[in-house]
Every structure is written in C-alpha cells, then in structure tokens.
C-alpha positions, -999 to +999 in steps of 0.1 A: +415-696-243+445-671-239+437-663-277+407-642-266+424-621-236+430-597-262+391-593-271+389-581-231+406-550-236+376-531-231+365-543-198+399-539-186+385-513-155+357-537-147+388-569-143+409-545-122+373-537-105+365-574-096+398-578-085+399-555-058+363-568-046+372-600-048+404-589-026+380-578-004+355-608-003+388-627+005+396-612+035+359-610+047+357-645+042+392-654+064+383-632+091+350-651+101+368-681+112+388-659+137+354-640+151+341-676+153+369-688+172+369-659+195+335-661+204+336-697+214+375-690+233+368-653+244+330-649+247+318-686+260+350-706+275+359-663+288+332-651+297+340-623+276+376-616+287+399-609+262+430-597+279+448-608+309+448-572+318+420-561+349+405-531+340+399-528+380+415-550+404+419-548+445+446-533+458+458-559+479+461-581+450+478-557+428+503-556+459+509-589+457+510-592+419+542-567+420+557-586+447+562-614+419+575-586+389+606-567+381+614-532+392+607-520+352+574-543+353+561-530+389+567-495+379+544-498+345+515-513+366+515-481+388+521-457+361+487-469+345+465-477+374+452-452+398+442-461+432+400-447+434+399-429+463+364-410+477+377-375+481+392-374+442+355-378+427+320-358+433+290-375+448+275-385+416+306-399+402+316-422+433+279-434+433+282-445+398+315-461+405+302-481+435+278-490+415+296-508+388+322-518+417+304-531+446+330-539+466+349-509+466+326-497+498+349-521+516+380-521+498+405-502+478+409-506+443+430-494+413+418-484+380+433-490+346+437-462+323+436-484+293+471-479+279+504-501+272+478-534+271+509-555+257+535-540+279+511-546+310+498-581+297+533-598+296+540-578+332+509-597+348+510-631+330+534-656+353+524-635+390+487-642+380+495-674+369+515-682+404+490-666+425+460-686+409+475-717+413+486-710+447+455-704+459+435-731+437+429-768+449+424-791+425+448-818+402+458-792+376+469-766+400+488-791+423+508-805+387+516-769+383+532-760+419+550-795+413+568-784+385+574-750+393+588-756+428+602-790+425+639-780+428+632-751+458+635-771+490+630-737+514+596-737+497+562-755+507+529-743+483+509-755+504+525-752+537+526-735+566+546-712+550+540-699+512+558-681+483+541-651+495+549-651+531+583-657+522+589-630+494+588-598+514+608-614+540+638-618+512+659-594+503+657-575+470+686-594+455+674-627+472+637-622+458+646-608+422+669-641+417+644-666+426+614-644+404+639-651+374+641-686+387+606-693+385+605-675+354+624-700+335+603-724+350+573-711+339+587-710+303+588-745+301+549-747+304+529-737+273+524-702+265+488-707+259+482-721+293+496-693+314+476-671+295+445-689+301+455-694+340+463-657+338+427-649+322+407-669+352+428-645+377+410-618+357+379-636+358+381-645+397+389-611+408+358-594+388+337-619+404+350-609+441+347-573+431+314-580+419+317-572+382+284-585+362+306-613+341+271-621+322+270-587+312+306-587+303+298-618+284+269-607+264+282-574+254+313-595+239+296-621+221+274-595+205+295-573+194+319-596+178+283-613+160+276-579+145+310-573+130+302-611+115+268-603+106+281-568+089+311-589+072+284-616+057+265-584+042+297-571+025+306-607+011+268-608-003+271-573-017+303-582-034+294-616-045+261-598-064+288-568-076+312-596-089+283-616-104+275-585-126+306-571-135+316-610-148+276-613-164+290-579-182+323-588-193+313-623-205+284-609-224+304-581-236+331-610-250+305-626-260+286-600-284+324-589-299+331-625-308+298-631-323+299-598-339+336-610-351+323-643-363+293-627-381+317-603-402+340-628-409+313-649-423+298-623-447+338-618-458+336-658-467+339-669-500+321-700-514+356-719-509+349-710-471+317-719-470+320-754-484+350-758-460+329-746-422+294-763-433+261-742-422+256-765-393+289-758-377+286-720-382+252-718-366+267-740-339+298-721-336+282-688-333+255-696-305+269-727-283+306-721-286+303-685-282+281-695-247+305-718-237+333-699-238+309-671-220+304-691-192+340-701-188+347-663-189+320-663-155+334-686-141+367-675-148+365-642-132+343-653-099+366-684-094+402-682-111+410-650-094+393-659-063+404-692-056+446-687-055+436-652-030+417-673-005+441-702-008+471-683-002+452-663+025+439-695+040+476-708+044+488-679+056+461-679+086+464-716+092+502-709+100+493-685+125+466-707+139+486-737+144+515-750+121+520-787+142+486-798+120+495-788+089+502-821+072+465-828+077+460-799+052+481-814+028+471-845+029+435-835+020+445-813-009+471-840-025+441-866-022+417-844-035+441-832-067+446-869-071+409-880-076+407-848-099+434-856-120+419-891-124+386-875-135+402-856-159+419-880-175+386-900-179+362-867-188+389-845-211+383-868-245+347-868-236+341-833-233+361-828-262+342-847-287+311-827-270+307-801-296+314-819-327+286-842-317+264-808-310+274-802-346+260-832-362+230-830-344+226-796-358+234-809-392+208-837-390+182-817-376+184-789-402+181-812-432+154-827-416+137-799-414+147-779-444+135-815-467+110-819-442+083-822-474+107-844-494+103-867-462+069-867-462+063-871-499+087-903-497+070-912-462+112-918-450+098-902-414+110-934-398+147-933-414+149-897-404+139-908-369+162-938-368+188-910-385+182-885-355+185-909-330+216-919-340+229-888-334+208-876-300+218-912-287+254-901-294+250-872-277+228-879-248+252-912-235+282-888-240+267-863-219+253-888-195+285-906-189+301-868-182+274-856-161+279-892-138+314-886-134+309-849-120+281-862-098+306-888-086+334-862-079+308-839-056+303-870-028+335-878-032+350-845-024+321-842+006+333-877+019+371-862+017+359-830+040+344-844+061+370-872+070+395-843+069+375-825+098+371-856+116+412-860+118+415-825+129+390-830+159+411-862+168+447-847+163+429-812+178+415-827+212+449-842+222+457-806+216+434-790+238+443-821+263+478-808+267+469-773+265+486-765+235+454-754+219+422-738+224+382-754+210+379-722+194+413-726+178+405-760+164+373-749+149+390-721+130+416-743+117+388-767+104+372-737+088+404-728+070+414-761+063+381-763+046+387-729+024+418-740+015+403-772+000+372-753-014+398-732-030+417-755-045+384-777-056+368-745-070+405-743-094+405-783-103+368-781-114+378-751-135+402-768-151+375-796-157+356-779-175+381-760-192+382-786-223+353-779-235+355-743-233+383-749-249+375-767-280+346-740-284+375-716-284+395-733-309+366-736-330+360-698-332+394-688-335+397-709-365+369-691-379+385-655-370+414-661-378+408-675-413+415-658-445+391-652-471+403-668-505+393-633-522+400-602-505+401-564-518+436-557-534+460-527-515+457-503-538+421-506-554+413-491-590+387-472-592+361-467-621+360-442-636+333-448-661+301-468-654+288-482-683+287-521-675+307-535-700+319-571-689+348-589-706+352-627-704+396-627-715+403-662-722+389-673-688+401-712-668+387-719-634+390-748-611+372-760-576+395-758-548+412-796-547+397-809-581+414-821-605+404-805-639+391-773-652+349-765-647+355-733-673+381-733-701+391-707-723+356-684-715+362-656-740+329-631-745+322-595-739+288-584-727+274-547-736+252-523-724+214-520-743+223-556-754+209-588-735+235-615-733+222-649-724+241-684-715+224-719-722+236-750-716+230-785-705+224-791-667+264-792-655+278-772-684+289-747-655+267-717-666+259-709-626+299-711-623+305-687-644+279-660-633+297-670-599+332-653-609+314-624-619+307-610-585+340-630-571+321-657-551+350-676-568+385-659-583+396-671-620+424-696-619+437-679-652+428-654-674+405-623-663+372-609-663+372-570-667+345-548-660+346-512-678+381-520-682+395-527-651+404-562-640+377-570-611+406-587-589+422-549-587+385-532-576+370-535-539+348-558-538+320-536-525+326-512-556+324-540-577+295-554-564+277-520-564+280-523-604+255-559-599+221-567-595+221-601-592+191-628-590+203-657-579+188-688-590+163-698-557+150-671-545+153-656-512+133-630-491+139-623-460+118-622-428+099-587-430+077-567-454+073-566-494+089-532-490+115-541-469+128-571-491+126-547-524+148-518-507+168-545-494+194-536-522+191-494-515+167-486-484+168-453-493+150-461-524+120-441-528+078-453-531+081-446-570+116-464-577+100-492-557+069-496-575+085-492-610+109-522-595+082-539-585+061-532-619+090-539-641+091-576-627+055-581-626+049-579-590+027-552-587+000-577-598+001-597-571+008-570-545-018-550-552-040-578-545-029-581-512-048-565-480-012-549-467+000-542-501+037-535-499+035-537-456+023-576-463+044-595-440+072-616-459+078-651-435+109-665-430+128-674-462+092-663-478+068-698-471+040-674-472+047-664-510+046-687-543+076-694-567+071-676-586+059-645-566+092-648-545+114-651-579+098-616-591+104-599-559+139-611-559+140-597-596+124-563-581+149-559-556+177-562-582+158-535-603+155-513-571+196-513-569+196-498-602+231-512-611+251-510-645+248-549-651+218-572-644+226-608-637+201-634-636+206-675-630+176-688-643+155-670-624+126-669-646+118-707-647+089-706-621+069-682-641+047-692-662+050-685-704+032-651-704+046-640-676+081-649-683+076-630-720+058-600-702+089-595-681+116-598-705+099-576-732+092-549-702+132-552-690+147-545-730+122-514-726+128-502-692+166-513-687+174-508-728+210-488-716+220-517-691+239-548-693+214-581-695+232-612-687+205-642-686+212-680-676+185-700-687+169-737-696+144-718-717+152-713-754+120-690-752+131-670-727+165-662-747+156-667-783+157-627-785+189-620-768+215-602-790+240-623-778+238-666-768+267-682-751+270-717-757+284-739-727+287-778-728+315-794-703+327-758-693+336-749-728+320-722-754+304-743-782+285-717-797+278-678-796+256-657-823+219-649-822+189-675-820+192-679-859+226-679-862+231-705-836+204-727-849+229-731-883+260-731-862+256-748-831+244-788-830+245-782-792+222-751-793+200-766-822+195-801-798+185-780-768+161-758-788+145-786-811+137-803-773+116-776-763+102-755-796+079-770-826+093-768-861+073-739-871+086-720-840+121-729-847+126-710-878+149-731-888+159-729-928+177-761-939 
C-alpha cells in the first residue's frame, strides 16, 4: 500500500485539508464528555454553581469568612466586593437590585465585581468549608469537626463556646497560628470535598438571600446543552466535509491507477498478455482498483482519526482521574488480543480472496464467450457443475470471513460494556470517599470508551488491510512491469515511405519454449506486388505477420522496413506504416462509420466510402435503413462473418498505410466475393505493399510472390506456376483444393 502514496500527490491540499478537520472533529468529540459531566456535577448535583465564589453574599458572613483568612487573603475579598448601599444607586437601579436580592431590604450585602475568580476561590475554600460544617448537623459534618479539631482541647464545635466566638477574642498572632493549624488539617481531607462543601456554602447563602437557584439552574444547564448541541453540528458538518474530500481523493487514486493500468496494458506485448490472462486484467482493473479505493476511505476517515482521538482521549482521562487507569488498559490489551487472534485466523483468508474473484471471472467469461459451443454440445450441466466449483469456493471463503467479523463486533460490545460496568464499581467507591464526582465517572466511561473505539477503529483497519493489500500488489505488478518491446532511445526515422519489407534471415522463439517457431525467414515484399504466405495449419504463418508490427521481437536476424531495422523505429511510427486485418474480426461497439475511421477519424465521407467499396461493404451497407450510422453491437453480434471481415478490411483501407497485412481474413467470404475483392485491391492499392496469409490457393494463385512455410521453415517461394513445379508442399496444398484443369499444372 505505501507503493501508491506517490499517486496522491495531487490531492496533497485536500490530505492536509482533512487533517485539520479531522483535528477539529477530535477535539469536538473530547469536549462532550466534559459538558456532559458538568451538567450532571455543575448543573443537577449544583444547581448551577460553578465556582465557590458568591457573586453576592451577606455582610455578616463575609465578616466572618475573613475572620478565618490571612491578611493577603482578607484584603483580596474587599478589594473585589463592594458593600450595596441605598444612597450609591438611583431609584430604578436599587429597585432592580432588590429585586434580584430580596433580602437586601433587611440586610447588608457585598457585591462581586467578577475579577481574580482563582485568587478569591482558593481565599474562600477552607472558611466556607469550616463555617458550613459548623453550622450543619448531620454524620458527615460531625466526621469533619472530629478530624479537624481533634488535637484543640480549648475548642468545643458544638459547645457552648465555638471557633467563632473564640477567634476575635485571640490575638492576631494567636488567631493566624491556629488558621494555619487548621489549614494543614484541612489538607489532609480531599481536595474535591472542600470544594464541594465550599460550593453548598454558596448554594445556602443564595437561598437565604433569596437568589432563584432554579433559575440559576436552568440557565446553566442550557447553556452548556447549546454549546453541545452546536459542537454535534460541527462534528456532523465535518464528518460530511471529511466523507467528500476522502470520496474525492480515493476516486481521484482510483481513476489515475486505472488510467495507469489501462496504458500499461495497451504498451503489453503478446508475451505480457499470455503472462496476466484477460480474466485477471478485467479483475485487476475494476475490483482491485475498488478495493484499494475503499481502503484509501477508510484510510483517511479512520487512520488519521483514530491515533488523534486516542492520544487526546489519554490525555483527558489523566486529567479526569489517573487512580483508574489500569481499567483502560486492561480493556485495550484484551481487545488487541482477540484482534490479533482474528487476524491470524482471517489474513490467509482474505488473501486468497481475489485470486478466487479471478477464477470466477475466468470461468464465467468462457462460459459465456463459448456460450453456443455449450449449447451445441448441450455441456450446460458441466458448465454449471464448473461454475459452482468456483462460486462454492468463493461464497464459503467469504462466508467463513464475514462470520468471523460478525463474531468480533459482540465481542468487542461484550468487552465495553463489562469495561463500563468495572468503572461504575471501582467509580462509586470513589464517589463514596469523596475522591470523585458522578459526573466525573461518566466522563471517564465516555473516554474510556473513545479510547477503545479508537483503537478498534485502527485494529479493524488493519483487518482489512490484507486484502487491500493483495489488490495493491496485484496492480503494482502490472505498473510496474516492463513491456518485452519498447521504443528504442534514439528512434530512426523514415525517411522514405514506400513499404518495402525485408525478412534478413529471420529465427524466432516463444518466451520459455524450447525450439525455434521461424527459422531462417529470408523474403522481401515490394510495393505494386502482392506477396502471399501459405502453409499448413501450424506452419507459423500468423507468427510471422506477428513480428511485423512487433507484437513479438525476432530472436535473431531482422526485419527491415524501407531500410531501417523496425527494432530502431517507434513503434507508433512503425505501426502507422500497417494496415493490418487480423484474422477474427473485430468491430467495436458503435456505428459503421465509427468502426471504419477507427484507423483515422478524421477520414473524410469519400475516403470512407471508397474504403468501404474497395472491400465490398458498400453492398451491404447500403442496404441497411441507417446506412453508415447503423449501430455496430458489441464485438459486432449484429453483423455476419463475413460482413464484419470486410469492415475490418475497410477500416485498414481507410488508414491508407504503405503496407497492407492480412491473416486470412478473406476466408468467410464467399468465392465471388473473395475474387471481387482481391481483383479491386491490385487496382485500387496497385502502388502498396500486399502481404496475404491464406488457406485459399484461389485467393493467392495471382500473387507475384508465394511464401512457402511448413514447421516454421521456407519450402517454397515463386509464383502459382512456378511453385506448382517446385514445391511438393505447395503442389499438395493446391491439388487438395483445385481440379486438374484449374491447376495448370504441365507434367
């Protein structure tokens, strides 16, 4: 998979894009487990106080509050609350004040000015905390004074004389030695607690100045639900941003690598071809190329997702509470263990995935390319038996895969849930001791569960990262192969064009076999003169019309066209010099016009209807309703033989090339047709070179030049007479298929 980083090069700003949004989605995601958690601490177990801090508070309490502080403590309170007295406001103002403050008709009270909250909140924490629990009943409270004022024997909370009675009685020294005393009591309580003791202070004193706490309360819990509701709508835009941008980049990757694969494949030679069959090339190019799209997806939206949240996750858990870590990872090492375990079972499965897509492929498109063969033979059942072979294959390999993913999902749900079980028990001995708040405990199972998600998300990537895998193996190896023939560095060019073809003492041999197919090939074809090559079925005659256009390269000797040795010419140039007509013909989905200028679309109406008329194809086509717009169906199935041979003649003649090449491709006309055609070719091409393969002594009686082959070798060459004195080979083929009289044989 790394191979094919390089090919995202060009979607580098939408990566960089998705990563910042993904960023983004991150931190929306890890902040809803602390609005969650502040909503059920703050807004239900609070009432909606969030700071130990009063925003109003009597002055007789603040009075007695400083009592319990340090000089520098007492002097921040008063420099940030102001005493509200009558004669400092108008009549509109105090109303409004009274309002809010009911009891300030009766009583003093001092206003905060909002500033130095931390400064102030540390200041207030320990004398709320003493005077709430002095003047609380209840277990709690009583455990409290115990272990506060355990060791002060001259103090009695409650008694007839209290901490408060006795503190301005004390002298400055006296009273600021046993505040630090208490102090370091207090530090050996939780921090946690005295700031919840501290907060019901707050909450007490708004409801004896008659502060609406519901109001308080509802304003809190709203607000912090809106700044959740407005985070949910930014992780839904960005998870519909993300989805695109990755639909984008995959399908980008997707159309360069097919585009990659298709151009490699026209660049194959035959030797590639027989070595990647058609099957695998069809698979390769549509369900690879998906695969490896969808691992792109899922690459983006989870790979670069996953380690952010995770790491994020951690990094909140350790803020929310580090004593329940090991529950954390716990869950993840059982989780990676059942994961590694599936993998080791799924890995050879999903690997042997696509090669039994490609047999399927295989037997399906013989089936249905020799789907008449079947049915003349009436072999439907073997076929069936044949394809369900293979489905079977593939259907219990894909079934057994699919099980062990369903199996992992419960499992994983079964893990999660037992994890957030643990936490509640570990968490409510927690709360218990008052080391830890509800809210706390739910946000730590909400992280915990990221976390795991997280890491899940990155062990089911790597899951299904085989496969992808294999897919990508398979399409590198087509990329990265190297045609057999390729153009040489410094191409000749030809400088003449008059289609003369040289055969110099030419061997060739088939990739891996044993013995030559051609030996010693030695004939030169000329321009106005018609060359043909006969032969028995296997003599190699389509072989060596196959080196002419380098489908195949020489294994020694050379073939020369004008000249210059074809292996020194482009092979485009070269092949611009051909008009080949290859023995089955093949049209392509489209019109009669379009499958005539297939050769040179900018061929005009005339050059295509001389084409057309030189290989007897007008006759047909100007029978039909559409003429040259009738529709051509795939690989022509709505055409004849021997219609579809002369429209692959026509489109050769529509190239209007130096040398004309055909493989036996008059053998499913019909006598007259066949004669009609070649006698209208010497006329119309008389300055081109006419090389003919055919099984026909008729068809080739007249050429100026036979060829001979039998087991790859030249037997014979000369004329129709000359051959018929010369050659037994010739003379057996010919007396096969002519009478005596037509022969013209002299003995």
């Amino acid at each position: 998979m790394l191979k094919f980083i390089k090919y995202l090069k060009g979607s580098v700003f939408a990566i960089v894009t998705v990563f910042v949004l993904l960023a983004i989605q991150a931190i929306c995601d890890l902040s809803l487990p602390a609005y969650t958690s502040n909503i059920v601490n703050v807004g239900i177990m609070q009432n909606g106080i969030d700071s130990n801090v009063p925003k109003v508070i009597r002055a007789s309490e603040i009075d007695m509050l400083t009592m319990l502080m340090e000089e520098e403590e007492k002097e921040t309170v008063f420099n940030h609350y102001t005493l509200l007295k009558k004669e400092n406001f108008n009549e509109k103002d105090w109303s409004d004040y009274v309002e809010d403050y009911p009891l300030l008709n009766t009583e003093p009270l001092y206003l905060w000015d909002g500033k130095e909250e931390t400064q102030l909140a540390d200041a207030y924490a320990i004398p709320m905390m003493l005077v709430y629990i002095s003047s609380t009943s209840g277990e709690t409270a009583e455990q409290m004074q115990s272990q506060l004022f355990a060791d002060s024997s001259s103090m009695q909370l409650p008694g007839e004389t209290d901490l408060f009675t006795m503190l301005p009685m004390l002298p400055d020294e006296a009273r600021l030695s046993m505040i630090k005393t208490i102090k370091e009591k207090v530090s050996q309580i939780p921090e946690m607690m005295v700031s919840q003791v501290a907060i019901a202070y707050v909450k007490a004193e708004y409801e004896t100045i008659g502060i609406d706490l519901a109001s308080i309360q509802n304003r809190y819990i709203l607000f912090v639900g809106a700044k959740m509701v407005a985070l949910a709508l930014i992780i839904m835009i960005i998870s519909i941003l993300v989805t695109l941008f990755g639909a984008r980049i995959a399908g980008k990757l997707g159309k360069d690598l097919r585009s990659r694969v298709f151009d490699k494949v026209l660049s194959f030679t035959n030797r590639e071809m027989d070595r990647f069959s058609t099957a695998s090339l069809i698979t390769r190019s549509t369900n690879d190329i998906q695969q490896i799209q969808s691992m792109i997806v899922m690459l983006i939206r989870i790979v670069i997702y996953s380690p952010i949240l995770a790491i994020g996750g951690i990094f909140k858990v350790l803020q929310t509470n580090t004593s329940m870590t090991w529950i954390l990872a716990l869950g993840v090492s059982i989780i990676f263990a059942i994961i590694l375990v599936l993998m080791i079972i799924t890995m050879p499965k999903f690997k042997r995935m696509q090669k039994l897509v490609d047999r399927i492929n295989l037997v399906m498109r013989e089936i249905i390319t020799g789907l008449p063969v079947i049915r003349a033979f009436s072999t439907e059942e073997h076929e069936k038996e044949r394809f369900d072979i293979a489905n079977i294959d593939l259907t219990r390999n894909s079934i057994f895969v699919t099980r062990v993913m369903n199996f992992l999902m419960p499992a994983l749900m079964l893990i999660m849930n037992l994890i957030s079980i643990l936490i509640i028990w570990v968490g409510a001995d927690k709360i218990d001791s008052g080391t830890m708040q509800v809210g706390d405990m739910i946000a730590f199972i909400q992280y915990t569960m990221q976390i795991i998600m997280s890491f899940l998300m990155m062990t089911m990537i790597s899951i299904m990262l085989p496969r992808a895998s294999v897919s990508a193996k398979r399409i590198d190896e087509i990329i990265s192969t190297t045609p057999s023939i390729h153009d040489p560095q410094s191409a000749k060019p030809l400088h003449s064009a008059n289609g003369i073809v040289e055969f110099d003492h030419v061997h060739f041999r088939y990739p891996n076999a044993e013995a030559d197919v051609l030996s010693d090939i030695h004939f030169t074809a000329k321009p106005g003169e018609t060359t043909a090559i006969i032969g028995s079925t296997g003599s190699g005659k389509s072989t060596l019309i196959n080196l002419i256009p380098r489908f195949y390269d020489v294994t020694q000797g050379s073939i020369r066209i004008n000249g210059i040795d074809i292996r020194d010419m482009k092979q485009h140039n070269l092949r611009e010099q051909i008009g080949l007509v290859p023995q089955k013909g093949v049209l392509f989905t489209g019109t009669i016009e379009s499958n005539i200028k297939f050769s040179r679309p900018n061929a005009t109406e005339e050059e295509m209807k001389r084409a057309a008329r030189i290989a007897q194809a007008s006759e047909f086509i100007d029978k039909m309703q559409d003429g040259y717009q009738a529709s051509i169906a795939q690989g022509g199935t709505n055409v004849s033989g021997g219609q579809k041979q002369r429209l692959s003649i026509a489109r050769a003649i529509a190239k209007d090339p130096q040398i004309y090449i055909f493989d036996d491709s008059f053998s499913a006309l019909d006598y007259q047709t066949d004669a009609t055609l070649r006698k209208t070719l010497r006329q119309e091409l008389s300055d081109r070179t006419l090389i003919i393969v055919a099984q026909r002594v008729s068809t080739i009686m007249n050429a100026e030049q036979i060829i001979v082959l039998d087991e790859g070798r030249i037997v014979g060459k000369g004329t129709h007479k000359e051959l018929l004195r010369t050659c037994e080979t010739y003379r057996q083929i010919a007396s096969s298929q002519l009478s005596k009289e037509e022969l013209d044989y002299e003995e």
